[in-house]
VOKOLVO-822708 format. One record per residue (C-alpha): residue number from 1; residue in three letters; x, y, z. Coordinates in nm, 4 decimals. Layout:
<atoms>
<NUM "ala" <X Y Z>>,
...
</atoms>
This chain:
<atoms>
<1 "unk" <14.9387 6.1588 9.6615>>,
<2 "unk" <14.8052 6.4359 9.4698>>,
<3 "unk" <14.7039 6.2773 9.1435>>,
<4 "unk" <14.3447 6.1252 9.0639>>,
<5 "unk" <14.4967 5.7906 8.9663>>,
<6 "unk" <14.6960 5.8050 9.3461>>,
<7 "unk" <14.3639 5.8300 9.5399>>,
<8 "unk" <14.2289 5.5709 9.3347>>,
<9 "unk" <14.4983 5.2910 9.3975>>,
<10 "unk" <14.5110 5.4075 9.7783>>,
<11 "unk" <14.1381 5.3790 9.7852>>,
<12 "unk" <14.1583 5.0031 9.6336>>,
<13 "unk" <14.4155 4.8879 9.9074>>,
<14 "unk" <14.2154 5.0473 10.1472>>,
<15 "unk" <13.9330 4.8359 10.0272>>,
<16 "unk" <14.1392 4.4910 9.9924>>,
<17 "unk" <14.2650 4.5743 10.3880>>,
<18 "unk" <13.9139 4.6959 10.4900>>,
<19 "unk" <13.6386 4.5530 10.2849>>,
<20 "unk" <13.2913 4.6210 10.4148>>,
<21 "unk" <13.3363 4.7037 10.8009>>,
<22 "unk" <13.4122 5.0346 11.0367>>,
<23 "unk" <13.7873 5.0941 11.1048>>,
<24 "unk" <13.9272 5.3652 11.3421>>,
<25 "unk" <14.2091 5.6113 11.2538>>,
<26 "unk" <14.4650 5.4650 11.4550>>,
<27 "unk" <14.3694 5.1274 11.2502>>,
<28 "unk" <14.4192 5.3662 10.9018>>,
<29 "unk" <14.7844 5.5321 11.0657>>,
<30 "unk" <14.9001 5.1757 11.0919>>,
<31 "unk" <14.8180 5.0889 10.7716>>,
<32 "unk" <14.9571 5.4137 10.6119>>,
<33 "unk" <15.2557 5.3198 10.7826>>,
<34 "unk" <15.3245 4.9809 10.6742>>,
<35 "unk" <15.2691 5.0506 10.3369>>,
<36 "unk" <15.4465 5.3883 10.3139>>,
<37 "unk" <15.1636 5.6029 10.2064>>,
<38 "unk" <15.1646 5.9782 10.3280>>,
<39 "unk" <14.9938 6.2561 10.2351>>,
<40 "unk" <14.6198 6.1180 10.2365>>,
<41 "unk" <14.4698 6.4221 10.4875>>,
<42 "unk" <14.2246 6.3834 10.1843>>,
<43 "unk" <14.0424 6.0736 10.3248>>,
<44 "unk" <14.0344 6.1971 10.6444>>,
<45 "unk" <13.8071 6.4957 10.5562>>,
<46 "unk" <13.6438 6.3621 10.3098>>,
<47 "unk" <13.2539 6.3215 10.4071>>,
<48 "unk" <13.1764 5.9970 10.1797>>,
<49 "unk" <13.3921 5.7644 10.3840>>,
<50 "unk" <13.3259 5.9059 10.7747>>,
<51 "unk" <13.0721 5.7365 10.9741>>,
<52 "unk" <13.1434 5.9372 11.2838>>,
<53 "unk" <13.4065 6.1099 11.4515>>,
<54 "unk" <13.7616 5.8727 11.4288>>,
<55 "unk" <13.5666 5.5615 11.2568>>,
<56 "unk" <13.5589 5.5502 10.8570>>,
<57 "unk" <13.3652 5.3045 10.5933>>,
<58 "unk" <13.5241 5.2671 10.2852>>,
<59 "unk" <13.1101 5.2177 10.1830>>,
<60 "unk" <12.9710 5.4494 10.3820>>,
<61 "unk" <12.9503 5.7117 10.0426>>,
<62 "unk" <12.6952 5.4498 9.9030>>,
<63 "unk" <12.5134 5.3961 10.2366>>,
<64 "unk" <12.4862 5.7468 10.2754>>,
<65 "unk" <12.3897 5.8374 9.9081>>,
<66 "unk" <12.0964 5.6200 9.9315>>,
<67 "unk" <11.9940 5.7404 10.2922>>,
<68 "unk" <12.0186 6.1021 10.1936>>,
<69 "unk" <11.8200 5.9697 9.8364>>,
<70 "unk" <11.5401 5.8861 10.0633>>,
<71 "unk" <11.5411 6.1425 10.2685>>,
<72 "unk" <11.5616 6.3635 9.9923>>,
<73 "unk" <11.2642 6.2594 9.8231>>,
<74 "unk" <11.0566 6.2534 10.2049>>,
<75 "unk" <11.1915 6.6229 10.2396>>,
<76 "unk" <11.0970 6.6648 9.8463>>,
<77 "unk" <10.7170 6.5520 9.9049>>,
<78 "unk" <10.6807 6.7258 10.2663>>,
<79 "unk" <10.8632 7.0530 10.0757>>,
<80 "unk" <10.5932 7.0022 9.8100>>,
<81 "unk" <10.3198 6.9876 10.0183>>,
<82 "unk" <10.4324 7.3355 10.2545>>,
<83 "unk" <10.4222 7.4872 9.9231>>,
<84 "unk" <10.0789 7.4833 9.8161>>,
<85 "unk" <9.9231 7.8144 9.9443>>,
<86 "unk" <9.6580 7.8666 10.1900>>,
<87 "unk" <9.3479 7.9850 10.1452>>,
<88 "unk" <9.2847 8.3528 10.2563>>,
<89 "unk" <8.9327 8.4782 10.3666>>,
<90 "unk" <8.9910 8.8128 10.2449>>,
<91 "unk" <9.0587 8.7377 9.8727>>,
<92 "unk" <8.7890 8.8563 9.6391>>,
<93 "unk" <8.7833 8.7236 9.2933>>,
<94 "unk" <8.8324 8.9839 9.0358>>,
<95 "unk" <8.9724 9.0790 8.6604>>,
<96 "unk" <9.0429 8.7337 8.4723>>,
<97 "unk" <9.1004 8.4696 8.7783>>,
<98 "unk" <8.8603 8.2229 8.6545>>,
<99 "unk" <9.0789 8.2080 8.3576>>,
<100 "unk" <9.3691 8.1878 8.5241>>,
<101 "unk" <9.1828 7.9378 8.7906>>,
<102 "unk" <9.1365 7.6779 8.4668>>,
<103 "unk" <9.4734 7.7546 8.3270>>,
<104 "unk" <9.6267 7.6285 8.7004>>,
<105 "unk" <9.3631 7.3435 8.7140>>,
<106 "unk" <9.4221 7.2014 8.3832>>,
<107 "unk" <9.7710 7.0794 8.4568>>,
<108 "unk" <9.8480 7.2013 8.1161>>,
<109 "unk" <10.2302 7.4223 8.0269>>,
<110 "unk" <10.0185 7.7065 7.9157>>,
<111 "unk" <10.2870 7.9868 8.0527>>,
<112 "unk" <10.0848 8.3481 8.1052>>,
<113 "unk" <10.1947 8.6820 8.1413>>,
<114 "unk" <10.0109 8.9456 8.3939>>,
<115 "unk" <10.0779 9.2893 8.3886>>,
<116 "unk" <9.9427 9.5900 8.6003>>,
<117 "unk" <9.9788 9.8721 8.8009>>,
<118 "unk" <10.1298 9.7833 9.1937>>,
<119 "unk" <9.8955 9.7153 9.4156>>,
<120 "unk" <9.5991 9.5432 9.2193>>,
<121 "unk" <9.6493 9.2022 9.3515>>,
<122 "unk" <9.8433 8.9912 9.0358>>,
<123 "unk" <10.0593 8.7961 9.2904>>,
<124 "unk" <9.7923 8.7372 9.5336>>,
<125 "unk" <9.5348 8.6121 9.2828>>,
<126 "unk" <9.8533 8.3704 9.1323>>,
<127 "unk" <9.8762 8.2345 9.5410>>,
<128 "unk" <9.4914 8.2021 9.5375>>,
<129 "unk" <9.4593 8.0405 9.2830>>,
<130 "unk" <9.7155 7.7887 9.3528>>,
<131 "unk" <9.5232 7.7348 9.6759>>,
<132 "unk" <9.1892 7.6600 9.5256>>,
<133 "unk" <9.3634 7.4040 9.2988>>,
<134 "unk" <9.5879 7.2913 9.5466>>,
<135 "unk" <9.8860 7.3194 9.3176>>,
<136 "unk" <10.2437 7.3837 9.4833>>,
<137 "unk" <10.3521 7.7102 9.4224>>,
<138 "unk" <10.7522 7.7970 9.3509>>,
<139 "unk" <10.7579 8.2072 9.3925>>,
<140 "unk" <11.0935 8.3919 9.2514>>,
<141 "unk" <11.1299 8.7127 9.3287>>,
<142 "unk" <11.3376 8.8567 9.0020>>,
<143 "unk" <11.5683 9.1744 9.0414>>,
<144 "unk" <11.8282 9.2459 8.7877>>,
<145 "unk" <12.0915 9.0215 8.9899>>,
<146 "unk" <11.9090 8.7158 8.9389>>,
<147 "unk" <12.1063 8.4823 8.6818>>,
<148 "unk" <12.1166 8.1107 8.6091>>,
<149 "unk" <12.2752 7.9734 8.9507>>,
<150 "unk" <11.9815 8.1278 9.0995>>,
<151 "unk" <11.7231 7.9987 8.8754>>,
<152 "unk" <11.8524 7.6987 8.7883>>,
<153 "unk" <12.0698 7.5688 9.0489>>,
<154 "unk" <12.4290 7.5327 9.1106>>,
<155 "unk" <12.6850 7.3873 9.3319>>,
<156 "unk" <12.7024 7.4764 9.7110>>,
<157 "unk" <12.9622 7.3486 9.9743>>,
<158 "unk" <12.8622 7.1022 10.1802>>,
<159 "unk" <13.0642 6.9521 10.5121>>,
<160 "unk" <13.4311 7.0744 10.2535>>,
<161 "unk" <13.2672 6.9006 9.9433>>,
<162 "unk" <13.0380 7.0999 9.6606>>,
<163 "unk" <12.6730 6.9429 9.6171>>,
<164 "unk" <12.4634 6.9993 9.3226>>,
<165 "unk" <12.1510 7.1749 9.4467>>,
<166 "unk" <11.8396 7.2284 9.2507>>,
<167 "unk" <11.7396 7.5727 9.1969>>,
<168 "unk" <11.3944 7.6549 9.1872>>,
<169 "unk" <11.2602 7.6415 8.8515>>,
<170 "unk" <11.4336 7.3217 8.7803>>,
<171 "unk" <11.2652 7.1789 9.1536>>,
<172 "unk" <10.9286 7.3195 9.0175>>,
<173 "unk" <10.9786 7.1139 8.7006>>,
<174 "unk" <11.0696 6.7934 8.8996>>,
<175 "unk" <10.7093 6.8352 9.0776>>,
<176 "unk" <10.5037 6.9598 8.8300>>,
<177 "unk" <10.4166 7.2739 9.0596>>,
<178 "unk" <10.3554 7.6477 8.9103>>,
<179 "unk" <10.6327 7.8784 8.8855>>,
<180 "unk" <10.6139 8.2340 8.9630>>,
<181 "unk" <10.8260 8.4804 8.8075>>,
<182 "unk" <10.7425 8.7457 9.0719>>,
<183 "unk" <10.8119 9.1310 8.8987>>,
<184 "unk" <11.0060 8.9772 8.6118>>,
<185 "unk" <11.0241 9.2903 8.3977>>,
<186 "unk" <11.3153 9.4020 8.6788>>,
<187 "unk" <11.5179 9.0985 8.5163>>,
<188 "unk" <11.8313 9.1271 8.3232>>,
<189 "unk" <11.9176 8.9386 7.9557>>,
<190 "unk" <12.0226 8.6629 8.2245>>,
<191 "unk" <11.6778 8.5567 8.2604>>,
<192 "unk" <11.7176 8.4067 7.8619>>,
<193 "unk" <11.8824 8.1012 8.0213>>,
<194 "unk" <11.4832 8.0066 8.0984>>,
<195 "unk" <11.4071 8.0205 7.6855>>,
<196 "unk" <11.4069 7.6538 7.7047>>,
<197 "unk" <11.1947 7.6161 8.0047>>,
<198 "unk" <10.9250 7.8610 7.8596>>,
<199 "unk" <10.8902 7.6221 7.5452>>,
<200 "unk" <10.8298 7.2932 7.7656>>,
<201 "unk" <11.0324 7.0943 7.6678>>,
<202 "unk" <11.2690 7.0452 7.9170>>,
<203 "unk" <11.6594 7.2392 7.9545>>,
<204 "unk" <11.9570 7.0400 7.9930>>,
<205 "unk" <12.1709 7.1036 8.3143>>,
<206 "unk" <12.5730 7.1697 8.1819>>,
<207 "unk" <12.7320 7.1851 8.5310>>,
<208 "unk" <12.6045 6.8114 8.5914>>,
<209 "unk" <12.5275 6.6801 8.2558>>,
<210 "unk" <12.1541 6.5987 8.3290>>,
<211 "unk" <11.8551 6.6297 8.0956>>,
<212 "unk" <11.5656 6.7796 8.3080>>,
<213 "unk" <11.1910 6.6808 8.1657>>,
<214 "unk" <10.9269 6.8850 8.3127>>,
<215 "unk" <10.6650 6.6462 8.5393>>,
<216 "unk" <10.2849 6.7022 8.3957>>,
<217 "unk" <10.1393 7.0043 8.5842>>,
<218 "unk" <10.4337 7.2333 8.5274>>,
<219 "unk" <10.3745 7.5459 8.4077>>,
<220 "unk" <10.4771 7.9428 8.4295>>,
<221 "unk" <10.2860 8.2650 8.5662>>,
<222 "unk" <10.5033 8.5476 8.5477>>,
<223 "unk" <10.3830 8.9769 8.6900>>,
<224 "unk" <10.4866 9.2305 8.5798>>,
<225 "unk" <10.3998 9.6431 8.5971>>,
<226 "unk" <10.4801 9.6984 8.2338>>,
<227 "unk" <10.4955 9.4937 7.9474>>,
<228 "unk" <10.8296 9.4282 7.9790>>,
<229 "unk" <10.9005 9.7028 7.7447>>,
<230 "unk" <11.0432 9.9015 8.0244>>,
<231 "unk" <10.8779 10.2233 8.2212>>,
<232 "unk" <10.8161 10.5548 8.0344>>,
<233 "unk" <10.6532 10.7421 8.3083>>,
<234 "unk" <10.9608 10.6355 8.5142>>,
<235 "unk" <10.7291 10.5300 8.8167>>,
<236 "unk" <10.8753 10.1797 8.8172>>,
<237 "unk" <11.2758 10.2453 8.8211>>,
<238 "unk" <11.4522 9.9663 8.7805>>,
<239 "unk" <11.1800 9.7789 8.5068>>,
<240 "unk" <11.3923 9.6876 8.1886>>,
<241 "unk" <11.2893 9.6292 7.8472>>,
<242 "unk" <11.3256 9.2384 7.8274>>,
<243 "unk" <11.3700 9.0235 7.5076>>,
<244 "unk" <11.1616 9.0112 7.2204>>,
<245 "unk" <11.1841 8.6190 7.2222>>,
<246 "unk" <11.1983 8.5598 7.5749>>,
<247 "unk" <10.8372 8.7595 7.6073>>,
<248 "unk" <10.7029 8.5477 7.2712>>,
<249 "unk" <10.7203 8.2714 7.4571>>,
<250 "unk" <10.4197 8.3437 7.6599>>,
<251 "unk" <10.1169 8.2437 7.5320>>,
<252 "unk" <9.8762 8.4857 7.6522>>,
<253 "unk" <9.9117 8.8020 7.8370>>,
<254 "unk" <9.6304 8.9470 8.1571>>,
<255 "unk" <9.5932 9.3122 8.1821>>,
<256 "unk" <9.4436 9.3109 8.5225>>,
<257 "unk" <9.2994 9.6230 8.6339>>,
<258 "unk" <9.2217 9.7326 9.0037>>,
<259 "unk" <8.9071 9.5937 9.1259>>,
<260 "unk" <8.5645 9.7226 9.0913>>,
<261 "unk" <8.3917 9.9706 9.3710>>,
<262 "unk" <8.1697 9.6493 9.4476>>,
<263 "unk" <8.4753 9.3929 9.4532>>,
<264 "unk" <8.6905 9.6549 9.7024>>,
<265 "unk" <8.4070 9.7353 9.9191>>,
<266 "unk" <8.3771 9.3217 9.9264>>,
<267 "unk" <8.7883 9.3011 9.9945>>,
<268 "unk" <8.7751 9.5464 10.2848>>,
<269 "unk" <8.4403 9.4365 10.4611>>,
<270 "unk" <8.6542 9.0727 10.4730>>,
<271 "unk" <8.9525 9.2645 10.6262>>,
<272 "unk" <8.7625 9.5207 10.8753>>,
<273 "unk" <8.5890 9.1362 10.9794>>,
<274 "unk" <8.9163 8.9705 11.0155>>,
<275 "unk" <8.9667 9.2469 11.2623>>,
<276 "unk" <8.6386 9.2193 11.4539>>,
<277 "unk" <8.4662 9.5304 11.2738>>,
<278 "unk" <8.1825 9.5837 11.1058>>,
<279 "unk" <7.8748 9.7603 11.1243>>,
<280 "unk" <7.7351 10.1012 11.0511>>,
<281 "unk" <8.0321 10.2902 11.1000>>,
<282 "unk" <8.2397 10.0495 10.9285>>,
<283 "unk" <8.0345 10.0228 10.5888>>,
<284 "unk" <8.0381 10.4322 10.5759>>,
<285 "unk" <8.3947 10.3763 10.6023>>,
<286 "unk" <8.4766 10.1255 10.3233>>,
<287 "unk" <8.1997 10.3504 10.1020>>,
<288 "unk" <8.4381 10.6117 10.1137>>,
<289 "unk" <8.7693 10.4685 10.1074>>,
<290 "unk" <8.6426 10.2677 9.7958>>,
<291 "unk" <8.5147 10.6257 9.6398>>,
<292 "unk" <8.8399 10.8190 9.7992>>,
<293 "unk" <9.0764 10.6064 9.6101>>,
<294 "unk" <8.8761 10.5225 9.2640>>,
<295 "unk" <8.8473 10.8961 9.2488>>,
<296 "unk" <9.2849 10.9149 9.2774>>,
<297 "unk" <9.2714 10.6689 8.9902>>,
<298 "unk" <9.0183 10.8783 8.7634>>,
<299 "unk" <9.2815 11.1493 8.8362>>,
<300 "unk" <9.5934 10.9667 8.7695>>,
<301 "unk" <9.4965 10.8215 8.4739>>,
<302 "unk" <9.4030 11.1922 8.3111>>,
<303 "unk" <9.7150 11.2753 8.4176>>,
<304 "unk" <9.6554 11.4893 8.7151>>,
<305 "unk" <9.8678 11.3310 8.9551>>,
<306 "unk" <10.1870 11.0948 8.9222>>,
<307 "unk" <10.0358 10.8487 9.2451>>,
<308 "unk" <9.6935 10.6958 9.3652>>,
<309 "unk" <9.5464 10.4758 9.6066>>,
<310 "unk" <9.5861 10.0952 9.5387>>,
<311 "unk" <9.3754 9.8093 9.6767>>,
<312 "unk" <9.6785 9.6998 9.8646>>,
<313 "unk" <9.7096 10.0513 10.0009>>,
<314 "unk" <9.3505 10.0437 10.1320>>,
<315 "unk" <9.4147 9.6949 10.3206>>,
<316 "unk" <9.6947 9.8640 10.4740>>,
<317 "unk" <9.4835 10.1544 10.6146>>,
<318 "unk" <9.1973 9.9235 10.6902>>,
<319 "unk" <9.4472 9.7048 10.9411>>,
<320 "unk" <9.5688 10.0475 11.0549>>,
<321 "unk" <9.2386 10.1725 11.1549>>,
<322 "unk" <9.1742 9.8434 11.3843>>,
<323 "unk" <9.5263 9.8624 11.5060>>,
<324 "unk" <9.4204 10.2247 11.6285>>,
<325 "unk" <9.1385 10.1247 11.7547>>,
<326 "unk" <8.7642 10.1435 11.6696>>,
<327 "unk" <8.6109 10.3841 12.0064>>,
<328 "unk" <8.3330 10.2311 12.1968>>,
<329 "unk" <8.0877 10.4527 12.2955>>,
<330 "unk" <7.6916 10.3434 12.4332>>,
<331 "unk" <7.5788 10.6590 12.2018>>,
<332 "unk" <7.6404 10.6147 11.8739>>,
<333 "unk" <7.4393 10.9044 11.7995>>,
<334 "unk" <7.6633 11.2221 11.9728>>,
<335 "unk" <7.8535 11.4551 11.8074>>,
<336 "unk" <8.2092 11.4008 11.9694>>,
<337 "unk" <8.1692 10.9884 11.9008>>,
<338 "unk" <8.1183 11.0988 11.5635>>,
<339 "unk" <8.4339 11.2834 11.5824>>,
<340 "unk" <8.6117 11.0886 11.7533>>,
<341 "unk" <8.5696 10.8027 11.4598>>,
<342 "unk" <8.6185 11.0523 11.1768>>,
<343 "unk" <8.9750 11.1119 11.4130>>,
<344 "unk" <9.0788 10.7744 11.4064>>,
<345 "unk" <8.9829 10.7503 11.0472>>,
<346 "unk" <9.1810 11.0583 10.9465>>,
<347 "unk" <9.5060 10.9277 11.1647>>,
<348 "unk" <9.4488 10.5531 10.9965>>,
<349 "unk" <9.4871 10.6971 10.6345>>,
<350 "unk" <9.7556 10.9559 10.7578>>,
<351 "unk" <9.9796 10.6684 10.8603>>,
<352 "unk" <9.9809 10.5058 10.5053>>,
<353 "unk" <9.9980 10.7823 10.2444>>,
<354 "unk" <10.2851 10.9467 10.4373>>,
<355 "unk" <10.5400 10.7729 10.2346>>,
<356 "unk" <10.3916 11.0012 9.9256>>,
<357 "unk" <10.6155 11.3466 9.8947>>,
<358 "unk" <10.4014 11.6468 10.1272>>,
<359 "unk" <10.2306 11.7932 9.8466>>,
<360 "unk" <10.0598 11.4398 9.7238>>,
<361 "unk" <9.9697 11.3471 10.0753>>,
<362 "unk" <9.8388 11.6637 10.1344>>,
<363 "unk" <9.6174 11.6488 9.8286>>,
<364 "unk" <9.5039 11.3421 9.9148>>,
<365 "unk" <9.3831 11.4359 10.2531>>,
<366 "unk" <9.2491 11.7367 10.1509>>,
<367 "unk" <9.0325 11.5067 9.8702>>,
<368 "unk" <8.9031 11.2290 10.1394>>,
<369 "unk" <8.7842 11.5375 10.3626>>,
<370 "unk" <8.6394 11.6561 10.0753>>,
<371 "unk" <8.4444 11.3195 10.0650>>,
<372 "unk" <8.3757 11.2010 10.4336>>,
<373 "unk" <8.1639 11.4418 10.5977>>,
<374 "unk" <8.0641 11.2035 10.9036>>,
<375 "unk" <8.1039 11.4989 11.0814>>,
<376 "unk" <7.8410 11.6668 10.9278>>,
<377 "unk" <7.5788 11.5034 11.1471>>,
<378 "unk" <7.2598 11.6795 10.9987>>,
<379 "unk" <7.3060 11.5396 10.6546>>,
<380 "unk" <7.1585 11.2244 10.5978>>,
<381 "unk" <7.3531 10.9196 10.4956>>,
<382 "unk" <7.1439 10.9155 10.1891>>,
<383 "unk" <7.2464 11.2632 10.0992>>,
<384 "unk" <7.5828 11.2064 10.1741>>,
<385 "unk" <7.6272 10.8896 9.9408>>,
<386 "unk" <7.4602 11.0959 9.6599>>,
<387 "unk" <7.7123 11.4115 9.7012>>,
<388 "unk" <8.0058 11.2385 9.7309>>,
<389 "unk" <7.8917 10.9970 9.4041>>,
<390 "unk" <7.8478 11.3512 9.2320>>,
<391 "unk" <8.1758 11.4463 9.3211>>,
<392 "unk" <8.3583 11.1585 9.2244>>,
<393 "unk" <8.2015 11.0538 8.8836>>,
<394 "unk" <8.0250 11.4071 8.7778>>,
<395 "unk" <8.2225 11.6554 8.9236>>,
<396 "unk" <8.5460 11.6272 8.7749>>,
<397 "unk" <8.6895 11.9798 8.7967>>,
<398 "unk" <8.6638 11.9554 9.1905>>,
<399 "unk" <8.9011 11.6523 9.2048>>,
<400 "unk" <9.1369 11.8514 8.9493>>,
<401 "unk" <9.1267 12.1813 9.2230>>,
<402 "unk" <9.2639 11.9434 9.5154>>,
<403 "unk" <9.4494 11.6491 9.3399>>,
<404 "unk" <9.6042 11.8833 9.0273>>,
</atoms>
């Protein structure tokens, strides 16, 4: 019994001889017997027809089907719900996220495309944006592997049978959620299987033969650090120049920027809180973080040095700092406190630029001691925000002498 046709006549005597109730195996050898049928191992492993272990149902496949059908759309709405992002204190608004707030709120296929440096906060304002709208949220992560199974879905083995399992652009279309394409520009001519999907108007599924229609809501965000015209400074390896048509489809395109002084000063007050800081010391800190790594921009974009300081990168050394340990001390005024929080401050950034080669981390520590003088007790705070403002913004030949 190897044929199609064989399994189906063996499957209608089974039914005449069996016909809506349980039987056990030894009930299914004695039939097999008395009829002469043999080599049906099939139906024994087969998951449609096994209700539990040694008792079969020639209608347990339908049962089952419409139990898993229900269960499937339960798991489908819980699923749904998980995915909506939560709200996170320390987000600042910045760049063009009311626009992209009324894009996500509209409901509307309106697919974007944002591009900018690492570090500036494009997938974070996508997931907080979500979150004020209280829109699911489908995130792909794209590398150059990532082909149509993976988008789309495919067929995975299930208790020795293949199931059909949605991928996640075709579950996001199901739900109406937002898709992110998550660094898409690292995407291979692969990703053109999503053409389709990027004009709205639905794909059609060849493995199963199944029209998909996006629900209302759908739409597509996808980041970037280039314009998907691949990476001449060679800072992002791996970036590829995508398809002309595939990037037409986007309808508009965000340049997002790093945040203002104000909006960073903002973003790290929320984290330093988070962490139970804040205060005098504290707000001298951010103030020259915030001026520290706007003046490694100003530099990196005259071409001075091939890395900077990111937002990101300043969260990571504000959460290092209180992970260090802000001293307490009764007398806030000494010397050696003074020191001892310029220390921990110096340690705090030490820890995160180290992954830059030696002679960009030391040029960046050399410029931030150039800029905090909390040392320097008999300065005044006043006269310490205008120097370092001066040498930041005025004074650019002094950043060139420790960053060129």
């Amino acid at each position: 019994m190897n044929t199609n046709k064989n399994r189906e006549q063996y499957l209608s005597a089974l039914t005449q001889e069996f016909s809506n109730r349980d039987f056990k195996k030894k009930e299914l050898n004695a039939f097999n017997t008395k009829h002469g049928y043999s080599n049906v191992g099939w139906f024994l492993t087969d998951a449609r027809y096994k209700v539990s272990h040694g008792i079969y149902n020639l209608n347990a496949s339908v049962s089952m089907n419409l139990v898993d059908s229900k269960l499937d759309a339960v798991k489908s709405a819980t699923d749904d719900e998980k995915l909506v992002p939560a709200i996170d204190s320390n987000f600042v608004k910045h760049g063009d996220f009311d626009l992209l707030l009324s894009i996500v709120k509209s409901n509307k296929f309106y697919p974007i495309f944002i591009t900018g440096l690492s570090g500036n906060g494009k997938t974070f304002s996508v997931e907080q944006a979500c979150a004020k709208a209280h829109r699911s949220l489908y995130r792909v992560n794209i590398t150059i592997e990532t082909d149509e199974d993976d988008l789309l879905g495919g067929f995975r083995l299930v208790n020795d049978c293949t199931k059909w399992f949605d991928g996640p652009v075709i579950r996001a279309m199901k739900t109406g959620s937002v898709l992110l394409l998550d660094e898409v520009d690292l995407g291979s001519n692969k990703l053109l299987c999503l053409q389709p999907v990027l004009e709205g108007k639905g794909i059609f599924l060849k493995k199963i033969n199944q029209f998909v229609e996006p629900k209302s809501g759908f739409t597509v965000v996808a980041t970037a650090n280039t314009k998907g015209q691949g990476s001449e400074s060679g800072k992002f390896i791996g970036t590829n120049i995508l398809n002309e048509a595939f990037l037409e489809r986007f309808c508009a395109t965000f340049e997002q920027k790093y945040p203002t002084e104000s909006v960073e000063k903002s973003i790290l007050t929320n984290v330093f809180a988070c962490n139970g800081l804040g205060g005098e010391h504290i707000s001298d800190f951010i103030m020259k973080l915030v001026l520290w790594a706007h003046g490694t921009r100003k530099t990196y974009d005259s071409g001075g040095v091939n890395d900077l300081i990111s937002t990101r990168r300043l969260v990571h050394i504000a959460n290092a700092y209180a992970i260090l340990g802000h001293p307490s001390n009764e007398n806030l005024a000494s010397d050696e406190y003074k020191n001892e929080i310029y220390n921990i401050r110096r340690q705090a950034i030490n820890l995160c630029i180290s992954r830059f080669d030696e002679y960009t981390k030391t040029s960046f520590m050399e410029f931030y001691d150039a800029i905090d003088q909390y040392k320097r007790c008999h300065i005044s705070q006043q006269a310490q925000e205008h120097s370092i403002v001066e040498a930041v913004d005025s004074n650019q030949n002094s950043i060139y002498d420790i960053l060129k």
